[in-house]
mmCIF file as Biopython writes it, N, C-alpha, C and O atoms, coordinates in Angstrom:
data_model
#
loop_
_atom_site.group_PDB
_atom_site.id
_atom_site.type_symbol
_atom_site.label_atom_id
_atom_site.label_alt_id
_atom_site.label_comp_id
_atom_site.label_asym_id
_atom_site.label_entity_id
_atom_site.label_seq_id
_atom_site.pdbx_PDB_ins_code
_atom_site.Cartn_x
_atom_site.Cartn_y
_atom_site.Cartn_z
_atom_site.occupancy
_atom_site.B_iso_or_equiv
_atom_site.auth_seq_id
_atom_site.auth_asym_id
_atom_site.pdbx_PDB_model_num
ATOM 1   N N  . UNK A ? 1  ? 118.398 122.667 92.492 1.0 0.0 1  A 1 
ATOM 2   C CA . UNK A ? 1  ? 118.523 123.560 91.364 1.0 0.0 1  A 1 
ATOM 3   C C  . UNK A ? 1  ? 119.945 124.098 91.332 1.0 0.0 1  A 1 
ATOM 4   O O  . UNK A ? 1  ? 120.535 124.669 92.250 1.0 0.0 1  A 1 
ATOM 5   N N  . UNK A ? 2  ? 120.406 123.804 90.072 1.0 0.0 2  A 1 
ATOM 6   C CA . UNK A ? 2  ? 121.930 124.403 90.519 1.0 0.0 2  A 1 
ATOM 7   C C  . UNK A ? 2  ? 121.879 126.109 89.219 1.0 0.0 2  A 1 
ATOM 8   O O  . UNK A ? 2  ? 120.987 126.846 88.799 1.0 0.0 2  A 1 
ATOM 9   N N  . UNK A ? 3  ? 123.454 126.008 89.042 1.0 0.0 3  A 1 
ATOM 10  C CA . UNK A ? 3  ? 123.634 127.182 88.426 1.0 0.0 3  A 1 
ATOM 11  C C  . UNK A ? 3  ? 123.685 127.065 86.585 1.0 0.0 3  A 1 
ATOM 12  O O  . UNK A ? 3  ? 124.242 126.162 85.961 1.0 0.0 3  A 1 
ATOM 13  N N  . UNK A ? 4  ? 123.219 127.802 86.212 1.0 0.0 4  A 1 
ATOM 14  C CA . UNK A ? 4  ? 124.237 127.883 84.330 1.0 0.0 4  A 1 
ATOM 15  C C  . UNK A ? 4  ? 125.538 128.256 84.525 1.0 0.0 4  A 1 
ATOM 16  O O  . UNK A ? 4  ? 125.628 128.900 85.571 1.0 0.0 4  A 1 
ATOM 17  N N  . UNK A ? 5  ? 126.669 128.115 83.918 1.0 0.0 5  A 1 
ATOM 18  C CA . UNK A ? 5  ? 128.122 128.286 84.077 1.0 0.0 5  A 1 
ATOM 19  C C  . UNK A ? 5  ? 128.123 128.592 82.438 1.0 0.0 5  A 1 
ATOM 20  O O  . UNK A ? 5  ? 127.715 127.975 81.455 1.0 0.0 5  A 1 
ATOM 21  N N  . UNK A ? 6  ? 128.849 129.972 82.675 1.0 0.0 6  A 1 
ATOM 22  C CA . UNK A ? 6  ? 129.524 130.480 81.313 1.0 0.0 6  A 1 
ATOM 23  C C  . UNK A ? 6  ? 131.133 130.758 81.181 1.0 0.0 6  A 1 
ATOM 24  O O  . UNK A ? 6  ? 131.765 131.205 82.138 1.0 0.0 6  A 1 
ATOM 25  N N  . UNK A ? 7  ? 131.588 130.537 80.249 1.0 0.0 7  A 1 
ATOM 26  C CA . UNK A ? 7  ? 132.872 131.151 80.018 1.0 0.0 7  A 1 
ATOM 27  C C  . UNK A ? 7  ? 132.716 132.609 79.304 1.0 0.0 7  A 1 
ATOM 28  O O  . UNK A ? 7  ? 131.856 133.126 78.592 1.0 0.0 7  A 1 
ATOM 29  N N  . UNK A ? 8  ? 134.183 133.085 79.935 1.0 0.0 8  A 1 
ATOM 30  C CA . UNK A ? 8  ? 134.149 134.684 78.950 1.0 0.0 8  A 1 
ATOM 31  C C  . UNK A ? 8  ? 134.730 134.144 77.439 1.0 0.0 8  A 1 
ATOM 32  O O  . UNK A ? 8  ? 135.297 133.054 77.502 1.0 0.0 8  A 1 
ATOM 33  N N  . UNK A ? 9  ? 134.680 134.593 76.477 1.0 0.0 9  A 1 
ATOM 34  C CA . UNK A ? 9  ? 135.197 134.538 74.832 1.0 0.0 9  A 1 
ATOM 35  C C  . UNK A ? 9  ? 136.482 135.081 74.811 1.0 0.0 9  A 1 
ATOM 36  O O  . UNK A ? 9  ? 137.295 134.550 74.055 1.0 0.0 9  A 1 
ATOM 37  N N  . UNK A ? 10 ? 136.866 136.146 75.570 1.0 0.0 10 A 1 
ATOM 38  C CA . UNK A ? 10 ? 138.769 136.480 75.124 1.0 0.0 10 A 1 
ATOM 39  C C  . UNK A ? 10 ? 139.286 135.641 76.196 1.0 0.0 10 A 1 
ATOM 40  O O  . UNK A ? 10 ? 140.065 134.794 75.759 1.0 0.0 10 A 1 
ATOM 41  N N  . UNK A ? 11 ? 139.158 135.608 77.114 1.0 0.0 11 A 1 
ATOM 42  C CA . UNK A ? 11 ? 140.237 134.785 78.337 1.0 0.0 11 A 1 
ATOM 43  C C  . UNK A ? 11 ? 139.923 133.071 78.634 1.0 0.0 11 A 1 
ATOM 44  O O  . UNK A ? 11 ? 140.624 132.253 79.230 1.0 0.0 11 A 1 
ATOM 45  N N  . UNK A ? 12 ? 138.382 132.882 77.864 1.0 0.0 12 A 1 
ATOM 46  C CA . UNK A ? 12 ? 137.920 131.366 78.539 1.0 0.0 12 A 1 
ATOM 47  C C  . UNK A ? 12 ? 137.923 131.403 80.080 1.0 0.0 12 A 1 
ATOM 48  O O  . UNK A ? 12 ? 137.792 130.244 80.473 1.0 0.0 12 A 1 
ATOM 49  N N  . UNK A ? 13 ? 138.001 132.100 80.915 1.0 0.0 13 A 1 
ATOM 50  C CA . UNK A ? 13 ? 137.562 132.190 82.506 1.0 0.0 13 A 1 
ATOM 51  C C  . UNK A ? 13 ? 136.051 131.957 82.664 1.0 0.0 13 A 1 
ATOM 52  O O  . UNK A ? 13 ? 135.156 132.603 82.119 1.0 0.0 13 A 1 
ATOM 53  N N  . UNK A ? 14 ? 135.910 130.785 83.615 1.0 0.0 14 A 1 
ATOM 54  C CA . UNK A ? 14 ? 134.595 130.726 84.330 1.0 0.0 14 A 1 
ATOM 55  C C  . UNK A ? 14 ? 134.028 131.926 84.357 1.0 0.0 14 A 1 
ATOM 56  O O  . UNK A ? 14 ? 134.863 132.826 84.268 1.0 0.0 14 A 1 
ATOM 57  N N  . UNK A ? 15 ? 132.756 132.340 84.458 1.0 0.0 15 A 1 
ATOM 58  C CA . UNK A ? 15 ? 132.234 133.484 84.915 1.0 0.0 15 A 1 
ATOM 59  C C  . UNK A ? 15 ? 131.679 133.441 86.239 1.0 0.0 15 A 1 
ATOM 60  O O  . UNK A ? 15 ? 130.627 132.874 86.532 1.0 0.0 15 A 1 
ATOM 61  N N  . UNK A ? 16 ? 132.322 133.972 86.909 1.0 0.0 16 A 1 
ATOM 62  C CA . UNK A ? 16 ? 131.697 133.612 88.939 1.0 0.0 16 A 1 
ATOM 63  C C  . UNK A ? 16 ? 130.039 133.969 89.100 1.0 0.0 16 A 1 
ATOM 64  O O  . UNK A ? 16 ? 129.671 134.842 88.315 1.0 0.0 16 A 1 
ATOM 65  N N  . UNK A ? 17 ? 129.294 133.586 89.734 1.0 0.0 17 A 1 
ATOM 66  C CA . UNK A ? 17 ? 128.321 133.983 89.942 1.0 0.0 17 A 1 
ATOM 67  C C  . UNK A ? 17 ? 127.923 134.773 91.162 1.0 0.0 17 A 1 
ATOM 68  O O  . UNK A ? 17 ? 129.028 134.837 91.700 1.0 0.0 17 A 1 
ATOM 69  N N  . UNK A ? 18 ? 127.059 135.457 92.016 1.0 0.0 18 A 1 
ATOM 70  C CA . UNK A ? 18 ? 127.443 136.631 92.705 1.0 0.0 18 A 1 
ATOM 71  C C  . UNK A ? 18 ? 127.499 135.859 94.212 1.0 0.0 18 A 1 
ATOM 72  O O  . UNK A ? 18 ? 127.891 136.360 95.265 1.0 0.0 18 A 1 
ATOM 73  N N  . UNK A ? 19 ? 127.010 134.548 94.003 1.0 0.0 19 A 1 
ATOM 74  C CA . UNK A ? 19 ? 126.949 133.811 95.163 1.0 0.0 19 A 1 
ATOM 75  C C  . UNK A ? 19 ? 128.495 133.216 95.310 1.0 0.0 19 A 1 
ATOM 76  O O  . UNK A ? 19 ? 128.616 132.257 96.072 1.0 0.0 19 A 1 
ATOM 77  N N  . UNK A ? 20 ? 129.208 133.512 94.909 1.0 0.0 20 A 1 
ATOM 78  C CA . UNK A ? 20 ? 130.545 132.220 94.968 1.0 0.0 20 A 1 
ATOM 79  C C  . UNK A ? 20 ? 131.575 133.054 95.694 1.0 0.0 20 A 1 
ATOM 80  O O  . UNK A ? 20 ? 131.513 134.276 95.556 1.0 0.0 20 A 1 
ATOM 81  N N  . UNK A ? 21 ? 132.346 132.617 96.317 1.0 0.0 21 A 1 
ATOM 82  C CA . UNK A ? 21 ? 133.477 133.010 97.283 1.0 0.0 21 A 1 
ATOM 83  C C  . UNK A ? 21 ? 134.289 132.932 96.360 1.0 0.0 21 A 1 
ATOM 84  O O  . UNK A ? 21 ? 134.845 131.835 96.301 1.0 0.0 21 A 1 
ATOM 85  N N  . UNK A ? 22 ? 134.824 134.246 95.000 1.0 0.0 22 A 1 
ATOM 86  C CA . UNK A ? 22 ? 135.598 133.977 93.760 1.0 0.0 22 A 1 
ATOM 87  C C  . UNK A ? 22 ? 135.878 135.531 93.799 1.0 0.0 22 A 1 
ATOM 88  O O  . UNK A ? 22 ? 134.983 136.369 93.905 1.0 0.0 22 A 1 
ATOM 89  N N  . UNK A ? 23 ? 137.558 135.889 93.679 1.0 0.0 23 A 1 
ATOM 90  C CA . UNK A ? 23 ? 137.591 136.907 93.574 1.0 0.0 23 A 1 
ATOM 91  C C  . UNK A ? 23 ? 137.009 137.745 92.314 1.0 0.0 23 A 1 
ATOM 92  O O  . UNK A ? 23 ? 136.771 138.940 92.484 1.0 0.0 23 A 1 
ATOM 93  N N  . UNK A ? 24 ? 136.767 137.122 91.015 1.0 0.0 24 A 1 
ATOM 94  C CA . UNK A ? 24 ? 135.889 137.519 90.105 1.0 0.0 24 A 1 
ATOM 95  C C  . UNK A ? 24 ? 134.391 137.757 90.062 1.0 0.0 24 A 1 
ATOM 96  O O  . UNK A ? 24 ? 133.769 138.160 89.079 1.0 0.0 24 A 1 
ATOM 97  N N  . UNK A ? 25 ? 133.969 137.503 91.067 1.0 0.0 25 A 1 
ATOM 98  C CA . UNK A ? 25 ? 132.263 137.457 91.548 1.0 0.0 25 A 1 
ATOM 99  C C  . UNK A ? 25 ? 131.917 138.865 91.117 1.0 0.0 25 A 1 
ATOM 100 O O  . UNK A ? 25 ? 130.886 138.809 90.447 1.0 0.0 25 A 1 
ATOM 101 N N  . UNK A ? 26 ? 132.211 139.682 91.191 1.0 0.0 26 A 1 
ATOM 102 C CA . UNK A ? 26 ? 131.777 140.877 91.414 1.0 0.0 26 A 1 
ATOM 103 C C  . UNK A ? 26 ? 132.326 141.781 89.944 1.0 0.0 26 A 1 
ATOM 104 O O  . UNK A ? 26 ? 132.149 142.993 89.824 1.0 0.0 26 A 1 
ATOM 105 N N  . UNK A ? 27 ? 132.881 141.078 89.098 1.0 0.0 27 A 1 
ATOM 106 C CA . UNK A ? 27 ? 133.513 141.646 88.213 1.0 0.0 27 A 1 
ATOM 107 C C  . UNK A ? 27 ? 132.335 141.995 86.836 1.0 0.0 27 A 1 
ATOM 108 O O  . UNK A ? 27 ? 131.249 141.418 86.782 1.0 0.0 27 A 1 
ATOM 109 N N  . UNK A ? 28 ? 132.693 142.817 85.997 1.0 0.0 28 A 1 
ATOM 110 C CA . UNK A ? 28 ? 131.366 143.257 85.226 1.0 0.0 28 A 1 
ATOM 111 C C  . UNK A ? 28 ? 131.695 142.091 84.000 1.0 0.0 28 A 1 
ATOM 112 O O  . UNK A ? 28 ? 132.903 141.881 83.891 1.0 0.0 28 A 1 
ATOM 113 N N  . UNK A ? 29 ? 130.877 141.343 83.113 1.0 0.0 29 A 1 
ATOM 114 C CA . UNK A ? 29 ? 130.659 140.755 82.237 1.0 0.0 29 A 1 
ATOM 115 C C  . UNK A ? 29 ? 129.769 141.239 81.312 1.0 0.0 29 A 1 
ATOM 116 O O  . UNK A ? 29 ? 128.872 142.002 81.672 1.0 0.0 29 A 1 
ATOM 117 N N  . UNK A ? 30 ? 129.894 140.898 80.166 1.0 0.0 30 A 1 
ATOM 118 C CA . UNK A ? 30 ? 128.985 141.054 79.010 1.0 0.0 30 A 1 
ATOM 119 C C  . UNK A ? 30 ? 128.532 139.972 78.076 1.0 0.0 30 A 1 
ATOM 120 O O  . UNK A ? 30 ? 129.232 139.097 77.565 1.0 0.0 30 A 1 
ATOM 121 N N  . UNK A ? 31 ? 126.876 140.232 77.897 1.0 0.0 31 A 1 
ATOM 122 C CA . UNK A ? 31 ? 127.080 139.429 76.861 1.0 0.0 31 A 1 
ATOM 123 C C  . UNK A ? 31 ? 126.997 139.739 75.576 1.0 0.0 31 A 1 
ATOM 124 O O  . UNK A ? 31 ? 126.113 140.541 75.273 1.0 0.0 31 A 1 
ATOM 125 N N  . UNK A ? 32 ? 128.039 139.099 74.296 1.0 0.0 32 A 1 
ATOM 126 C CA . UNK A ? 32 ? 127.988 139.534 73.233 1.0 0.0 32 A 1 
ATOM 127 C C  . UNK A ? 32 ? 126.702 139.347 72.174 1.0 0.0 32 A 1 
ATOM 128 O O  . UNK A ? 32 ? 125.946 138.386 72.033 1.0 0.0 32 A 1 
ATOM 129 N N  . UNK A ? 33 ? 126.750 140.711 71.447 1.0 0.0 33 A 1 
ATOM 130 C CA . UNK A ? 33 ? 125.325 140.070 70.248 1.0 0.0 33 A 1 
ATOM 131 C C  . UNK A ? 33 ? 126.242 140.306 68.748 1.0 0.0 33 A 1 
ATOM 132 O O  . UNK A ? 33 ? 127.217 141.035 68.562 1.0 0.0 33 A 1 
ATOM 133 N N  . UNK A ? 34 ? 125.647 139.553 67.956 1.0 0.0 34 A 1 
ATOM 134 C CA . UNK A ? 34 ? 126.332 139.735 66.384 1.0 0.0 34 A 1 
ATOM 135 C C  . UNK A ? 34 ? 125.636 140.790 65.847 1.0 0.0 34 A 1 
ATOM 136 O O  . UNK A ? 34 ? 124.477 140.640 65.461 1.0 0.0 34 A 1 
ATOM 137 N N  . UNK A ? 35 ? 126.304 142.008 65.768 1.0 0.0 35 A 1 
ATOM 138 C CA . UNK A ? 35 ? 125.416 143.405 64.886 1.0 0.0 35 A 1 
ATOM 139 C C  . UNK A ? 35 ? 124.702 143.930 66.043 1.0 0.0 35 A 1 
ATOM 140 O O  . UNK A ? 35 ? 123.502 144.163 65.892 1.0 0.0 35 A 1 
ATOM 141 N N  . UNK A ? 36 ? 125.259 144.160 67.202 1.0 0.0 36 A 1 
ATOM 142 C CA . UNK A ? 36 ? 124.852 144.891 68.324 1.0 0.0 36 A 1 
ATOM 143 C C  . UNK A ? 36 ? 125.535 145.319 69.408 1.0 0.0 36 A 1 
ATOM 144 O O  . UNK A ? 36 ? 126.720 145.113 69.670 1.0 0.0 36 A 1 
ATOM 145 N N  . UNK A ? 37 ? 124.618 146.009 70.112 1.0 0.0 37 A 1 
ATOM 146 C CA . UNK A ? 37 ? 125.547 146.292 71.844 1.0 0.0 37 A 1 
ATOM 147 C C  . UNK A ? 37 ? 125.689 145.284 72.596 1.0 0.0 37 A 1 
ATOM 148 O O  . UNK A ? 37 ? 124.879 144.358 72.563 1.0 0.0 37 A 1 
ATOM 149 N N  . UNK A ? 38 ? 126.952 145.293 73.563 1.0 0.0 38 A 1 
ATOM 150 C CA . UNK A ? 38 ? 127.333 143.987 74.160 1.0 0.0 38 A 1 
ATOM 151 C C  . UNK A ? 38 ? 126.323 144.425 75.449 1.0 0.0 38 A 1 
ATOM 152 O O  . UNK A ? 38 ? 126.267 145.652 75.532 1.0 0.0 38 A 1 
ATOM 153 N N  . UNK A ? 39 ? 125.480 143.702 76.513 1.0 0.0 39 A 1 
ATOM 154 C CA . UNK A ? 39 ? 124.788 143.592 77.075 1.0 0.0 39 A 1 
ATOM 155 C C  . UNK A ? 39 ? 125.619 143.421 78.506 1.0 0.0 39 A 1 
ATOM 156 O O  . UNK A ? 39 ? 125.941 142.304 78.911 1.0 0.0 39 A 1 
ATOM 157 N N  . UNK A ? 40 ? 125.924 144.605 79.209 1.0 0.0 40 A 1 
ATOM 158 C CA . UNK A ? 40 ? 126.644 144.224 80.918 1.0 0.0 40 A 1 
ATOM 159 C C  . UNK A ? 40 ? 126.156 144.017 81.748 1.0 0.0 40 A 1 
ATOM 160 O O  . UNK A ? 40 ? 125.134 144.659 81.987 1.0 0.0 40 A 1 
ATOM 161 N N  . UNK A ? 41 ? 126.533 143.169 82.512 1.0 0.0 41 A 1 
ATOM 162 C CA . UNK A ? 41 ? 126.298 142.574 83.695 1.0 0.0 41 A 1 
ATOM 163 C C  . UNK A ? 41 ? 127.045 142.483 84.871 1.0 0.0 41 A 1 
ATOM 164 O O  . UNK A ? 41 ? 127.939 141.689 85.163 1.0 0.0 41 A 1 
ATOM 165 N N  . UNK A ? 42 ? 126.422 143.655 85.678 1.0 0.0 42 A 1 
ATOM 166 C CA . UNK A ? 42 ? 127.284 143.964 86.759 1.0 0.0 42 A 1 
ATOM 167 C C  . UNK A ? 42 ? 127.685 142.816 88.060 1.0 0.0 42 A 1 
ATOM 168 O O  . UNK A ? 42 ? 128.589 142.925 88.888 1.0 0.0 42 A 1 
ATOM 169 N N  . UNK A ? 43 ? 126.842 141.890 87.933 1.0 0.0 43 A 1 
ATOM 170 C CA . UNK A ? 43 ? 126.529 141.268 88.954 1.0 0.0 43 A 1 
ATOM 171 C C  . UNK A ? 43 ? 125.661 139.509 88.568 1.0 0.0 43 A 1 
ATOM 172 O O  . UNK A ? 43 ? 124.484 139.278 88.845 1.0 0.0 43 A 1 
ATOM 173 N N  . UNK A ? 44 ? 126.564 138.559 87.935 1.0 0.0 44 A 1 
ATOM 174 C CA . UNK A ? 44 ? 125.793 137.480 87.469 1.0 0.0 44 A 1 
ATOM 175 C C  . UNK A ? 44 ? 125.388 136.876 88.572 1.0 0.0 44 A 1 
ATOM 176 O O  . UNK A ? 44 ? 125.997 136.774 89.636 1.0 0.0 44 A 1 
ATOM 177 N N  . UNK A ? 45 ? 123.745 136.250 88.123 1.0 0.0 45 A 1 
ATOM 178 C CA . UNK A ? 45 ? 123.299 135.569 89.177 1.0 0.0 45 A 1 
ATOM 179 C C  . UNK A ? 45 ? 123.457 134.381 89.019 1.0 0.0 45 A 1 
ATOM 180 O O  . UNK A ? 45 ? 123.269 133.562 89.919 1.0 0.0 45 A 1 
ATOM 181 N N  . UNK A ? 46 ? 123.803 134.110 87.930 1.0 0.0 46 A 1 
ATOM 182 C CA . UNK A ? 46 ? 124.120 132.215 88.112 1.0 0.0 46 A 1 
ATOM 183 C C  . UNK A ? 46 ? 123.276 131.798 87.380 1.0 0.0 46 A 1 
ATOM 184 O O  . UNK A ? 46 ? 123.637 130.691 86.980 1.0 0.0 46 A 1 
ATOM 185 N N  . UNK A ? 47 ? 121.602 132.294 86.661 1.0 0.0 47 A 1 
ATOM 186 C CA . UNK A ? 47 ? 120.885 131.661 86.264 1.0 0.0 47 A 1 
ATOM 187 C C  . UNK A ? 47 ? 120.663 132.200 84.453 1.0 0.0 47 A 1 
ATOM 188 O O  . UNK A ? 47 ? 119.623 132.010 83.822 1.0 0.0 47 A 1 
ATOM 189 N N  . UNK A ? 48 ? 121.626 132.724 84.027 1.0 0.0 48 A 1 
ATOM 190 C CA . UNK A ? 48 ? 121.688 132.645 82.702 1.0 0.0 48 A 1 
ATOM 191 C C  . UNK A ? 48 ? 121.059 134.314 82.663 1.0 0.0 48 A 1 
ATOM 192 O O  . UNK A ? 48 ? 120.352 134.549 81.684 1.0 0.0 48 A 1 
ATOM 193 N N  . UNK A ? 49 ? 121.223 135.213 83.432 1.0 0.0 49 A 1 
ATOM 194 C CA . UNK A ? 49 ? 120.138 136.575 82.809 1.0 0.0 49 A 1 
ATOM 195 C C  . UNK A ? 49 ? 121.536 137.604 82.903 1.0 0.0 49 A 1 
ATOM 196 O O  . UNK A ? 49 ? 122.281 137.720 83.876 1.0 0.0 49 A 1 
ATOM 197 N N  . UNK A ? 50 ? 121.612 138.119 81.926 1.0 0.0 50 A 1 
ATOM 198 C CA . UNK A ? 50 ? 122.333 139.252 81.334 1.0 0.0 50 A 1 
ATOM 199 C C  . UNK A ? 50 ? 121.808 140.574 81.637 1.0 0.0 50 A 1 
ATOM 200 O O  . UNK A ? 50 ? 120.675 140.788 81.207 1.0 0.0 50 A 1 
ATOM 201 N N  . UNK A ? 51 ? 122.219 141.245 82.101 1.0 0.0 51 A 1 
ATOM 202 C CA . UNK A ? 51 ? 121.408 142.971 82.129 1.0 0.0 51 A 1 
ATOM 203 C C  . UNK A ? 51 ? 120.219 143.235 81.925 1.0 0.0 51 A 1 
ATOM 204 O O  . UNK A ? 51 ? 119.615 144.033 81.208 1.0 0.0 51 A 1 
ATOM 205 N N  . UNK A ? 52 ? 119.848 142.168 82.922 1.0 0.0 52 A 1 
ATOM 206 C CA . UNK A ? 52 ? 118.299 142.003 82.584 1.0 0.0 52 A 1 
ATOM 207 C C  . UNK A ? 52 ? 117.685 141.105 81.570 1.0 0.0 52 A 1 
ATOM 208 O O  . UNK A ? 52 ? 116.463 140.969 81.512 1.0 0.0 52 A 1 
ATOM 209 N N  . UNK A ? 53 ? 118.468 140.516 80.802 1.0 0.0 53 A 1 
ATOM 210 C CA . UNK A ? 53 ? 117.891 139.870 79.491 1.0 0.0 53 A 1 
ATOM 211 C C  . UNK A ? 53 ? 118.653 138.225 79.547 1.0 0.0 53 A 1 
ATOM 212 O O  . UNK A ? 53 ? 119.823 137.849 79.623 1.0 0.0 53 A 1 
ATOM 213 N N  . UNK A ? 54 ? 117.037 137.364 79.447 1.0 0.0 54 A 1 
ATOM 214 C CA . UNK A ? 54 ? 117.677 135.875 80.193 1.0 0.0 54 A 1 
ATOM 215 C C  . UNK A ? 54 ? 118.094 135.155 78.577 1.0 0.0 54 A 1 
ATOM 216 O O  . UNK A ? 54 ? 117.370 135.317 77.595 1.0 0.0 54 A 1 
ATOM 217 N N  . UNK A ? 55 ? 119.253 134.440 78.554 1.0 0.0 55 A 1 
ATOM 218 C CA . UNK A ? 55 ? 120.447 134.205 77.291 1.0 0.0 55 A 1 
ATOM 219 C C  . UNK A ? 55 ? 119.429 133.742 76.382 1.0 0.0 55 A 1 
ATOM 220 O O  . UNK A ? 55 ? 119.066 134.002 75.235 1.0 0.0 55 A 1 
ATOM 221 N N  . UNK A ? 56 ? 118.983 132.678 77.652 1.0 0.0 56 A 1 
ATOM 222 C CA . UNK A ? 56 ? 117.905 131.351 76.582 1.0 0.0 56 A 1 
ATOM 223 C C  . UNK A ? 56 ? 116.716 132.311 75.824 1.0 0.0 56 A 1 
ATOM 224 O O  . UNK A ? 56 ? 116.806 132.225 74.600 1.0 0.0 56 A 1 
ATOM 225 N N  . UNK A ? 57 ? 115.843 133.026 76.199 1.0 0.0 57 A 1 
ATOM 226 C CA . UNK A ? 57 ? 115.382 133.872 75.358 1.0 0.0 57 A 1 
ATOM 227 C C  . UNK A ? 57 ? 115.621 134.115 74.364 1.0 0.0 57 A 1 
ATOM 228 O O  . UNK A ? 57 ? 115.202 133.709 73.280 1.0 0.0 57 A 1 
ATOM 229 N N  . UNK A ? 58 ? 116.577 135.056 74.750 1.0 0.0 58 A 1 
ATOM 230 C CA . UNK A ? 58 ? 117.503 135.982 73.784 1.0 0.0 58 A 1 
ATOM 231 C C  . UNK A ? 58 ? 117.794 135.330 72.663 1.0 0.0 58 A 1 
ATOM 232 O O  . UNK A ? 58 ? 117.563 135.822 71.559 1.0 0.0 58 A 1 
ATOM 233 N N  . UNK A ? 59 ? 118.604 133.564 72.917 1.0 0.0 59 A 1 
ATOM 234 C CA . UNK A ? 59 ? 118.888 132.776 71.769 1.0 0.0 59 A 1 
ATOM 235 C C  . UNK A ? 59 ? 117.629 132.590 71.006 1.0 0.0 59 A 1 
ATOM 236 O O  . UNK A ? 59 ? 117.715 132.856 69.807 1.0 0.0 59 A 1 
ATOM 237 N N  . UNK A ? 60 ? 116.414 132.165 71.475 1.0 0.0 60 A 1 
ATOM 238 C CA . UNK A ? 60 ? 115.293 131.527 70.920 1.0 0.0 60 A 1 
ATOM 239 C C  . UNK A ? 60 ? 115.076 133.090 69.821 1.0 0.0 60 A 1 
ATOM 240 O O  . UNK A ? 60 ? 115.236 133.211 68.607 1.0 0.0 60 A 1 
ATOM 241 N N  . UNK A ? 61 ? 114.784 133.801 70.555 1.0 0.0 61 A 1 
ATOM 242 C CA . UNK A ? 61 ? 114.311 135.096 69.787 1.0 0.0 61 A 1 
ATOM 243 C C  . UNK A ? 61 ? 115.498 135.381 68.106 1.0 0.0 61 A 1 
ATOM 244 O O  . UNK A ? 61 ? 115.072 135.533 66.961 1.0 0.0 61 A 1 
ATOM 245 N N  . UNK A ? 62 ? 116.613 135.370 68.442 1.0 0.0 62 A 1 
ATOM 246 C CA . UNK A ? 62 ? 117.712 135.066 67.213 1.0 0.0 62 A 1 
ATOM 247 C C  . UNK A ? 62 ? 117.567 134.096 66.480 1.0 0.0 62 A 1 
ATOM 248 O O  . UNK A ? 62 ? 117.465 134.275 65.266 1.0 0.0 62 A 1 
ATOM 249 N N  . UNK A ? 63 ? 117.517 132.690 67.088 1.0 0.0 63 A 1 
ATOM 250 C CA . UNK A ? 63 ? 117.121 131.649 65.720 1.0 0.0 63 A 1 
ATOM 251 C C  . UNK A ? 63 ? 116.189 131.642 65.298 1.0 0.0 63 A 1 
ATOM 252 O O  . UNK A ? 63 ? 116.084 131.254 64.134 1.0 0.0 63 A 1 
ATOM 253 N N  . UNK A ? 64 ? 114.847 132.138 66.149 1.0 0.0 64 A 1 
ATOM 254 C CA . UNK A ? 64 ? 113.751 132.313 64.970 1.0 0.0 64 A 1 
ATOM 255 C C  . UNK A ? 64 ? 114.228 133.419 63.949 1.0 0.0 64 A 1 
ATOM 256 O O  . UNK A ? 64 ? 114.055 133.235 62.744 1.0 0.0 64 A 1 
ATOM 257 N N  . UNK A ? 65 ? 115.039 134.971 64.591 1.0 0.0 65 A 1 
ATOM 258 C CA . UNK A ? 65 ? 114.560 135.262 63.244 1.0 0.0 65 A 1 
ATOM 259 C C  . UNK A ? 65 ? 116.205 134.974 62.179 1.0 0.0 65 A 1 
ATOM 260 O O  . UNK A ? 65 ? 116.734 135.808 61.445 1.0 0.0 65 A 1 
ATOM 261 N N  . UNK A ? 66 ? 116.405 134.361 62.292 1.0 0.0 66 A 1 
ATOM 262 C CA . UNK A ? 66 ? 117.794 133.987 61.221 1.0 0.0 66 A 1 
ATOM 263 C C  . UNK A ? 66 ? 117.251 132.811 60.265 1.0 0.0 66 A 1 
ATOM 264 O O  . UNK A ? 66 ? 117.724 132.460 59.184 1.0 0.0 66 A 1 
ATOM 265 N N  . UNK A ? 67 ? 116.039 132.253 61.005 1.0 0.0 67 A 1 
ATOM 266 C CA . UNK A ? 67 ? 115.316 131.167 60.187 1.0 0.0 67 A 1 
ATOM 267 C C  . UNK A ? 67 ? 114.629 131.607 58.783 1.0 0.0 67 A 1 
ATOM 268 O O  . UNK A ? 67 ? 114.040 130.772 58.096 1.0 0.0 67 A 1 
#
């Protein structure tokens, strides 16, 4: 089982995950929403979950309702 790998949107930097020997590991990330609060993440685990809230969800839940 490996990891999801994201980039950030202003810099394009990998996003480290909390397991990686990366001086960015530990750095806070967000994820963005269109017409909302950006969602932080103190601590990525590698498997796609945002401040508690897992992306793939999150996406499914948006294209249904934009449909």
């Amino acid at each position: 089982m490996g990891f999801f790998s994201w980039k950030t949107a202003d810099s394009k930097e990998s996003i480290a995950n909390a397991y990686a020997n990366h001086e960015n590991s530990g750095r806070v990330v967000y994820l963005l929403q269109p017409n909302d609060e950006p969602i932080p993440e103190p601590k990525y685990n590698g498997y796609g979950v945002f401040g508690g809230m897992d992306v793939f969800i999150w996406l499914a839940k948006k294209t249904v309702l934009t449909q």
